[in-house]
N, C-alpha and C positions, 0 to 999 in steps of 0.2 A: 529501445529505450527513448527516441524520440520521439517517437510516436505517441507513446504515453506522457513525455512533459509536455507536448505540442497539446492535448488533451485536456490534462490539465491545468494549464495553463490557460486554456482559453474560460474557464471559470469565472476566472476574476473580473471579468468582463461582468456587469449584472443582469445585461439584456440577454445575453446568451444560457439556452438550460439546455442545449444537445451539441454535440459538440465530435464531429467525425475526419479521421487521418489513414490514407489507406500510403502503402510503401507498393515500389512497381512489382517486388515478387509474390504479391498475392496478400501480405498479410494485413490485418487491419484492425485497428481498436475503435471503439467509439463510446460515449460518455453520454450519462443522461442525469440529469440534475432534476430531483421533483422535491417543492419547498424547498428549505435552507440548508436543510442538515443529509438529507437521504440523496447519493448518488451511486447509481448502478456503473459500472466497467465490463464491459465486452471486448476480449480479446479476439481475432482469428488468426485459429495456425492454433498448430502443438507448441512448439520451441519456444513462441513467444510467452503462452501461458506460464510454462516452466520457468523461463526466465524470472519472468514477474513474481509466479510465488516464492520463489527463491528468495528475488528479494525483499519480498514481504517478511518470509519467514527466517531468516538467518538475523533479524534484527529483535523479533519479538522471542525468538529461542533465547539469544545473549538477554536482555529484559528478563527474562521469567529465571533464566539462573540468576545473576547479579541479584535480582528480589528476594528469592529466593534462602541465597547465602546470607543476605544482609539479618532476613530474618531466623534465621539460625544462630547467627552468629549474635545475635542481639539477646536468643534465647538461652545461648551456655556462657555470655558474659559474667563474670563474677561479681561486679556488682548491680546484678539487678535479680543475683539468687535470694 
């Protein structure tokens, strides 16, 4: 997980647009900034990958229910029948 804030973190800097962190047991991410908006992430190693999507994805799952109910529930409200 440090790896990845050390990453990106080094962003914020504007001179910088690649940006690499390796850890002593092998694994290693690194960061590639092209224009403003589009950045690539490279992980190496399995465990770290998994990590990572994990927490990508356990955030936008909660997101897409939460939206989800809100618009259900917006649509059997009684007054907007």
């Amino acid at each position: 997980m440090a790896l990845l804030a050390l990453a990106l973190v080094s962003f914020a800097q504007a001179e910088v647009s690649a940006s690499t962190a390796s850890a002593p047991g092998g694994a290693g991410i690194s960061a590639m900034r092209q224009g403003v908006t589009l950045a690539w992430l490279r992980i190496a190693g399995k465990a770290q990958a998994l990590v990572l999507g994990v927490i990508f994805a356990v955030p936008s799952a909660y997101l897409l229910v939460v939206v989800s109910r809100m618009a259900y529930e917006a649509e059997t409200d009684q007054p907007n029948q």
